[in-house]
N, C-alpha and C positions, 0 to 999 in steps of 0.2 A: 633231159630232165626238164619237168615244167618249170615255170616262173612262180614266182609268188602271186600273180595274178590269173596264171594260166590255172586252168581245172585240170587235174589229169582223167584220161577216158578212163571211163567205168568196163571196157569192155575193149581188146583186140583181138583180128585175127591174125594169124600166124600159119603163114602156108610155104613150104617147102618151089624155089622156082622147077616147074615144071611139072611138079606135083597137081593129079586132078583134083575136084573140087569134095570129093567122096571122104577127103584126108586131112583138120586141119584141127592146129592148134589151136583154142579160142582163152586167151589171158583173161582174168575176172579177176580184176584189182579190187582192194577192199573187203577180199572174201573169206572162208576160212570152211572148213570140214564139214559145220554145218547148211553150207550151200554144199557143196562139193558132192558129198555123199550122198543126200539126198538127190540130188538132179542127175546122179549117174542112175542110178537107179531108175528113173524115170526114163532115161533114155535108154536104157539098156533095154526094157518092154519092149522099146519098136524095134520091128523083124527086120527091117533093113540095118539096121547097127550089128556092125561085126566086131567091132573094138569099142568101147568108151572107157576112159578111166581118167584120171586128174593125179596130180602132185601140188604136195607145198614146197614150192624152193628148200625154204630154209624156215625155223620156227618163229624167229622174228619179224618175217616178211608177210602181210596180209595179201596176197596176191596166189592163185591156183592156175596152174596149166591144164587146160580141161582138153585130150585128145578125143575126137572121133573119126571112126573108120568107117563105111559106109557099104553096102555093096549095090549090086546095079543101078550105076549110075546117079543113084540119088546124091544130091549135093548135104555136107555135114550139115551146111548152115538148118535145113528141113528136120531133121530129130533133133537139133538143137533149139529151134524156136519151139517146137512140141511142147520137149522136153518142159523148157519154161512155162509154157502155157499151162500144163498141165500140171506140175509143181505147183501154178499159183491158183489152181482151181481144187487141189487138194488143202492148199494152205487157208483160204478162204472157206472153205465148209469146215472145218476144222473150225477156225475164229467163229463162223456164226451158231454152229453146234453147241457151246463152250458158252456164249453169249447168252444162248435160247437156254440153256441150263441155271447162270447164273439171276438172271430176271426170276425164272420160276422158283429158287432158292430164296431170291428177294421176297417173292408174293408169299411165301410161306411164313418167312420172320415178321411180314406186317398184321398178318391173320391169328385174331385172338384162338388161342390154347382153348378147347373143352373141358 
């Protein structure tokens, strides 16, 4: 357990001794359904993923078990950094989409009425 001065990691892996690299559990403290679901989804797209899925311990616990399987040799950690990358390239067009809408909403309400 951390200290009161320690941080705890935003992120572990969890690997099986003897277990290859294709196989690993990745902990995501802090998290909850809406990471979770979304990023399996994302990773689930790439062809080398044979398994991915997540659990919540328990409902009071903000922390998700995020398993992936992997096949030819590719190591989990590789669809899982994607995974994130491409999550935050969808979530970023999305905010600027959203943004470029409200400005143009704005320039409407300052423009006198005919």
């Amino acid at each position: 357990m951390a200290g009161d001065g320690e941080k705890k990691p935003v992120l572990e892996m969890v690997q099986a001794d003897g277990a290859d690299e294709g196989c690993v559990t990745f902990v995501l403290h802090d998290e909850d359904h809406t990471l979770g679901n979304s990023l399996r989804y994302m990773i689930m797209k790439n062809v080398d993923v044979d398994f991915c899925g997540y659990t919540i311990t328990h409902p009071s616990e903000t922390k998700i078990n995020f398993r992936i399987q992997t096949r030819g040799g590719v190591p989990a950690t590789e669809p899982f950094r994607r995974g994130l990358n491409e999550l935050n390239d969808v979530c970023q067009h999305v905010l600027n989409t959203f943004q470029a809408r409200v400005d143009e909403f704005k320039e409407r309400q300052e423009q006198p009425m005919d």
